[in-house]
N, C-alpha and C positions, 0 to 999 in steps of 0.2 A: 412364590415363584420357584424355590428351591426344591419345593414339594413337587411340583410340577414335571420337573427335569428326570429324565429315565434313564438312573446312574444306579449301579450295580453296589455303589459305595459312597459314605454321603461324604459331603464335604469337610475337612476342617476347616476352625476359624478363619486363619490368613483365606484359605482358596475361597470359603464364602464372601472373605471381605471382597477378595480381586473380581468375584462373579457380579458381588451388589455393584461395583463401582463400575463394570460393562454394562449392566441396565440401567444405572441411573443416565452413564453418560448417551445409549441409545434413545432413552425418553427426551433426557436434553436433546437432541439433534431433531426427534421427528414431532415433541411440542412446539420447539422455537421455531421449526420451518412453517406451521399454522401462521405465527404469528408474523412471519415478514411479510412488510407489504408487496416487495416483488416476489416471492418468491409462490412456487408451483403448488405448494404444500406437502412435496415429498424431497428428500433428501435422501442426495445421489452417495454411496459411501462404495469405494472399490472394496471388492470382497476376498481379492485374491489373498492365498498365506502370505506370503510374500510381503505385502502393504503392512504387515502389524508391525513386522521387526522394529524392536525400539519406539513402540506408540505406548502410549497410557494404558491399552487393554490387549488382549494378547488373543491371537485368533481364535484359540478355542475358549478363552472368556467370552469373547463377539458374539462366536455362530450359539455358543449354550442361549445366552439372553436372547438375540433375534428369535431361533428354533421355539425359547419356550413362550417368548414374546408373541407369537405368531399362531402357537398353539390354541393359548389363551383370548386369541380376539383381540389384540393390542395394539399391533399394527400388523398392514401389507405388507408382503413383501416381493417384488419383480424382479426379478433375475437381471441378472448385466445379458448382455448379449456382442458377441464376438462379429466382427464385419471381415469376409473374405470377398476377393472378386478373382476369377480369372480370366488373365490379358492373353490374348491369343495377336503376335505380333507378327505373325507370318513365317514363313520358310521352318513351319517347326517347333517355334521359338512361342513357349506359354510357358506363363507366369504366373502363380497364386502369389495377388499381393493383401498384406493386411492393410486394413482401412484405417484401421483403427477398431473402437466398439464402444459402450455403453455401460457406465458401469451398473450396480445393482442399485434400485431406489427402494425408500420406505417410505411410509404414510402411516400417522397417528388413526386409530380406527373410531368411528363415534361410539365407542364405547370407553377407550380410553381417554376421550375430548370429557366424556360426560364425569369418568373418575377424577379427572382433571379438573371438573366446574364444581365436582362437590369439595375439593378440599381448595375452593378459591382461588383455584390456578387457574388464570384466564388469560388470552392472546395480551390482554394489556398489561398482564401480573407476572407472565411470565420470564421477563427480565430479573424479576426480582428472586425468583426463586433458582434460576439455571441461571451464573453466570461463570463465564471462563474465567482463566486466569489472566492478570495485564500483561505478563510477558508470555510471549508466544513464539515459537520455532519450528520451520519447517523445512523440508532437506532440498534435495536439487529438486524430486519429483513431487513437490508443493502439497509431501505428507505432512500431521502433526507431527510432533516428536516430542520424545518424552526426556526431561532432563532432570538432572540433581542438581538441588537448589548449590548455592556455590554463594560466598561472600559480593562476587560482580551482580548476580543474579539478583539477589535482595536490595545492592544497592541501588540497582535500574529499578526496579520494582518499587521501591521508596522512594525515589523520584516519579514516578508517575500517580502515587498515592498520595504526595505533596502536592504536584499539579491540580488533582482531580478535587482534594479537598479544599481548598484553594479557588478553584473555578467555580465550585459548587455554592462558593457564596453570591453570585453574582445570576442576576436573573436575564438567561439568553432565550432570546425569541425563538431560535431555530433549534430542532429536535437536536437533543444531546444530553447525553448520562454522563459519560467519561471517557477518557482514551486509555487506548492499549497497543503495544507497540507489536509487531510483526517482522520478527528479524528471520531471515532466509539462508539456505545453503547450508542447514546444517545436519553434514551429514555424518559427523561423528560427534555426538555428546559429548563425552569425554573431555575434547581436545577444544572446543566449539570457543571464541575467542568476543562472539555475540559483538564482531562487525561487520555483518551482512544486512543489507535489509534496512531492519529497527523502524519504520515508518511509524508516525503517530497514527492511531486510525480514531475514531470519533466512535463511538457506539449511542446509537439510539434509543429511542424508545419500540418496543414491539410494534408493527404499524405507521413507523415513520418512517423518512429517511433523512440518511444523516447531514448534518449542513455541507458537510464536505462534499455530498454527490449532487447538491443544487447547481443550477447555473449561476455562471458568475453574474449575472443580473438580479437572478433570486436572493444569492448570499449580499447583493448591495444594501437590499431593504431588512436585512439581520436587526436588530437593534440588542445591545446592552445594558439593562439599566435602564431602561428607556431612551437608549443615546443614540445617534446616528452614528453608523461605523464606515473605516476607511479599508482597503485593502492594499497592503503593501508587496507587492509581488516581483520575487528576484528572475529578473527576464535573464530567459538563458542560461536557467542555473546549472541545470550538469554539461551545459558548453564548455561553462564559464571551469566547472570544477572539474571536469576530465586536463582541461588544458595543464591545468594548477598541480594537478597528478602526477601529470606525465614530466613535469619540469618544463613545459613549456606555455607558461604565465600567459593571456591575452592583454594586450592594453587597450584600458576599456572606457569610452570615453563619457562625460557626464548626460545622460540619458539616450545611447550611443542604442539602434537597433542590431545587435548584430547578425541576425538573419539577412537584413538586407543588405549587409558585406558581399553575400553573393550574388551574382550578377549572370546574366545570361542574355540570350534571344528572346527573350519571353519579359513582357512588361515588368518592371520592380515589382507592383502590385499585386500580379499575377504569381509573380517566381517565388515568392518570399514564403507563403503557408504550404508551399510543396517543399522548398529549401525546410524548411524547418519541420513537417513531416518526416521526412528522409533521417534527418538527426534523429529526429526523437525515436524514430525504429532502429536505427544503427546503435544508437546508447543501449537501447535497450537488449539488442540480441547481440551486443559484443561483437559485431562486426557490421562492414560496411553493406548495406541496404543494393541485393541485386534483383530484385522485383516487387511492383506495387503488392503489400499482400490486399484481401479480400476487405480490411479493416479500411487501410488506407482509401480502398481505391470507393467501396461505399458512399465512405464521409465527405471525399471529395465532390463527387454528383451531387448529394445531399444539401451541399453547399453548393455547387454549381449548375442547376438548373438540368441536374441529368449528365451531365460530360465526363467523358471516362480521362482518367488521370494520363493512364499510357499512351491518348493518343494526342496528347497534350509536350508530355516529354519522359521518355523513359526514366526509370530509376538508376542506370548506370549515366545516363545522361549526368542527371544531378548530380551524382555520386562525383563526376569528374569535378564539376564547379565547385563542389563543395569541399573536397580534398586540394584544390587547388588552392581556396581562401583558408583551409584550415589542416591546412596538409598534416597535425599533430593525429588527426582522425584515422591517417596512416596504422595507430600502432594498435588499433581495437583489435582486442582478441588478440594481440601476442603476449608473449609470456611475462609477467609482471605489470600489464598495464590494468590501470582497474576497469573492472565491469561494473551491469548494472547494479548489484548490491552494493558495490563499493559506494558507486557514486550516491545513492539511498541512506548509505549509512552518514556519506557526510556530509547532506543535506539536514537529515532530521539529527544529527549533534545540534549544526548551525541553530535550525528552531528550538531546539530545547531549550539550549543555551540560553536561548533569547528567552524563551519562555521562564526562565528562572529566574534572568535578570530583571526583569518586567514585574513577575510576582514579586520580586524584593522590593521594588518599590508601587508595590500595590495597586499596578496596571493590570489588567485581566486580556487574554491573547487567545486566540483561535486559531489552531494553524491548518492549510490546507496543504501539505507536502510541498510545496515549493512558493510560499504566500504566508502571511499572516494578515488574520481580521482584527481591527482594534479601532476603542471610539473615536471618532473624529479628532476631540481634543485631545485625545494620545498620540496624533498620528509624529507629532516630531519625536518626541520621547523612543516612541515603540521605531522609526526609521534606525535613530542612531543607537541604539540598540541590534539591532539586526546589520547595519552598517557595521560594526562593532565586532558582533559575532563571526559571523562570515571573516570578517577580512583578518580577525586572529586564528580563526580555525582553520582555513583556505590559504588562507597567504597572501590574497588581492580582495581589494574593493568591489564589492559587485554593485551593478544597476540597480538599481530599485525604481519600478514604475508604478501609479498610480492613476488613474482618469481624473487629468487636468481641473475637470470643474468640480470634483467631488471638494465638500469643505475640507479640510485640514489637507490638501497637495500641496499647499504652496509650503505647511510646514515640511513638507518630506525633500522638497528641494532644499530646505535652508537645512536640513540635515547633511545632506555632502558635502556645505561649505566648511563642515567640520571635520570631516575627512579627506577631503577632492586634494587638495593641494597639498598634503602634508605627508600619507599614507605611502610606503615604499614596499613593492615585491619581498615578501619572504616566504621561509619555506611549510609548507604548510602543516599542521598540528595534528591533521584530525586523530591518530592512531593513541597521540598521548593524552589526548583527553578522552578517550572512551570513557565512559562510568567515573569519570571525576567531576569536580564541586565547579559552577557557574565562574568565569573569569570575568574579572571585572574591565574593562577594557575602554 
C-alpha cells in the first residue's frame, strides 16, 4: 500500500509505522462494521482536520490510507454532506440556518471481504483479530482521544483485565466477550483525572448483541453456570446520587418508589413514568427538562396506545412538580454541581467495587450500569454487597429492587436488615477512591 501512494519522497520508519497503524485501524472500523448485527455495514467517521487533533491517527495519516484504500478497490468511500436551509421570516428578515449534516461513510469492498476470507478473517473471527483497547476516552464532542499510558491508566486497566479473566471462567448464556470502560469529557490528555464517564460496557461477539441491550425480560432467562439468575437493580440511582453530591442526602425509605413522591392532577400511575422521564433527561443534559424531546415523546405513544406526551402534560408542567418534591434539582448545571459524567463515574466505582468484592469471594456478577445480574443463590451475598458499596462510596443506603416472585427476593430484602437500621448519612467518597483497591465494607 505504500507503493501505491503518490509521494514525491518515501517515507521513513516512524512516518511508515504512523501510516500502517491509520490502515490497520481504518480496516478495523469498516471489517467490524460487516460484522455487527445492527449495524449498516458502513461506518460514519467525521472527516473534517479539525476531528483528528489529539486522536490515535493524525489527518493526513487518515486521508493517505482512505486515498490509497480507495484507489486499490478496498473500500467505498461517500462524502459527508453539509445541510443549509434558508428561512425567509418576513419584513426582510432571512436566515441561512445550519441543520446540521452527515458525516463521511466507508464500506469494506468484496474484494477486501474476500482478502479478509482468505487469511480467515471472518464476521465471526473478527473480534478476535481487531480489538480496542479496555480503556477508552472521549472529549465533550464524543471524539476518540488518544492518551499516555500513566500509572492510573494501567491500574484501571488491570482491573478490568482481572474482571474479564475472572468472568471468563464462568459459562454465560447471554452474548459476552468482556468489558471495557468508556470514560467521557476528555478534553485535555494531559490534565484528564479519568472521572468522567468510566461505564462498564459489555462487548460481544461479532453478530450478537450484548446482554446489556436485551430487555429486562430477556436478560431474566440469562442463565450462569447453568443457574437461574436475579437482577438486583438500584432504583433511582443518579436521584439518589445527584442528591448525595450536592450535600443534600434523600431519606430513603425500605423499598420506598421515589418517583411516585411526585404527585400531580394526573393519576399516580399515569404521572410517575413521565415523572421519571423528565429526571432522567434533566440528569442527563445538566439542566432542568423544558420540552418533550422527539425521544421522549415517541416512547411515550409507543407505550401509550399513540398519545402524545404534551398533550397530556407539559414538560415545564412536570418540571414544577418535580423541583417542588426535589427542589436540590434546582442546582443542575450551575457551577460545581455534578453532571452527567459525574454521576456515571459514581455509579460504575459503586459496581466495580462490588464487582471486586464478589470476585473475592468467587461470586461471578454482570452489571448493566445501574443493576447487577447474579445467580439466584447469590442474590443475598451479591445485595449486601452492593448495599455495601454504594452506601460507602455515596454516603447513603440506596434501594435495591427486585421482582418479588423471582427465587432469591426474599434474600435481597433480608439484606437491608443488615444495613436499614444501623447505616448513618456521610459524606460521600467517590473522588478518593478513583483507581483504588475494593473496600471491604
Amino acid at each position: 500500500m505504500l507503493a501505491s501512494e503518490n509521494r514525491k519522497r518515501a517515507r521513513g520508519a516512524e512516518k511508515a509505522s504512523e501510516f500502517k497503524s491509520a490502515v490497520e485501524r481504518l480496516l478495523g472500523e469498516v471489517l467490524m462494521a460487516k460484522a455487527e448485527i445492527r449495524s449498516t455495514g458502513r461506518v460514519a467517521i467525521p472527516s473534517k482536520k479539525e476531528n483528528f487533533t489529539g486522536r490515535y491517527v493524525s489527518w493526513r495519516d487518515f486521508k493517505s490510507a482512505r486515498d490509497a484504500m480507495v484507489s486499490l478497490g478496498l473500500i467505498h468511500h461517500q462524502s459527508g454532506k453539509h445541510r443549509w436551509r434558508d428561512f425567509d421570516w418576513g419584513d426582510d428578515d432571512r436566515q441561512t440556518v445550519n441543520l446540521g449534516g452527515k458525516a463521511a461513510t466507508y464500506e469494506a469492498t468484496a474484494l477486501l471481504l474476500s482478502w479478509a476470507e482468505a487469511e480467515a478473517i471472518t464476521p465471526g473471527t473478527m473480534h478476535q483479530h481487531f480489538r480496542r483497547p479496555l480503556l477508552r476516552a472521549r472529549n465533550s464532542a464524543g471524539m476518540d482521544v488518544r492518551f499516555r499510558p500513566s500509572r492510573l491508566t494501567e491500574r484501571l486497566t488491570a482491573e478490568l483485565e482481572e474482571i474479564n479473566a475472572f468472568l471468563s471462567g464462568f459459562k454465560i448464556s447471554a452474548p459476552h466477550i468482556r468489558f471495557y470502560r468508556q470514560f467521557n469529557v476528555c478534553d485535555d490528555a494531559s490534565t484528564y483525572g479519568w472521572d468522567k464517564g468510566g461505564r462498564l460496557y459489555s462487548e460481544a461477539e461479532p453478530g450478537s448483541v450484548s446482554y446489556q441491550n436485551l430487555s429486562g425480560q430477556d436478560r431474566a432467562g440469562i442463565t450462569i453456570d447453568g443457574s437461574k439468575v436475579i437482577e438486583l437493580d438500584i432504583a433511582a440511582s443518579q436521584l439518589t446520587i445527584f442528591h448525595a453530591l450536592v450535600g443534600q442526602p434523600l431519606t430513603l425509605a425500605r423499598g420506598e418508589d421515589l418517583y411516585a413522591r411526585v404527585t400531580g392532577d394526573i393519576a399516580p400511575s399515569a404521572l410517575r413514568p413521565i415523572v421519571k422521564g423528565w429526571i432522567v433527561a434533566s440528569l442527563g443534559n445538566n439542566k432542568p427538562c423544558k420540552r418533550w424531546s422527539d425521544d421522549i415523546t415517541s416512547a411515550y405513544a409507543k407505550k401509550n396506545a399513540g398519545a402524545k406526551i404534551s398533550s397530556i402534560i407539559t414538560a415545564p408542567k412536570v418540571g414544577q412538580l418535580v423541583l417542588k418534591t426535589f427542589p436540590a434539582l434546582h442546582k443542575l448545571g450551575s457551577s460545581g454541581s455534578p453532571t452527567w459524567a459525574d454521576l456515571q463515574f459514581a455509579e460504575a466505582t459503586v459496581l466495580i467495587r462490588t464487582l471486586q468484592m464478589l470476585m473475592r469471594r468467587g461470586i461471578p456478577a454482570l452489571p448493566v450500569h445501574d443493576s447487577l445480574i447474579v445467580k439466584a443463590s447469590d442474590a443475598g451475598e451479591a445485595a449486601r454487597a452492593l448495599y455495601g458499596q454504594f452506601a460507602y462510596t455515596i454516603g447513603v443506603l440506596p434501594i435495591i429492587k427486585t421482582k418479588s416472585e423471582v427465587l432469591g427476593a426474599n434474600a435481597v430484602e433480608e439484606a437491608w436488615e443488615d444495613y436499614g437500621g444501623h447505616w448513618t448519612v456521610r459524606e460521600p467518597r467517590v473522588r478518593e477512591m478513583a483507581g483504588l483497591a475494593v473496600t471491604e465494607c
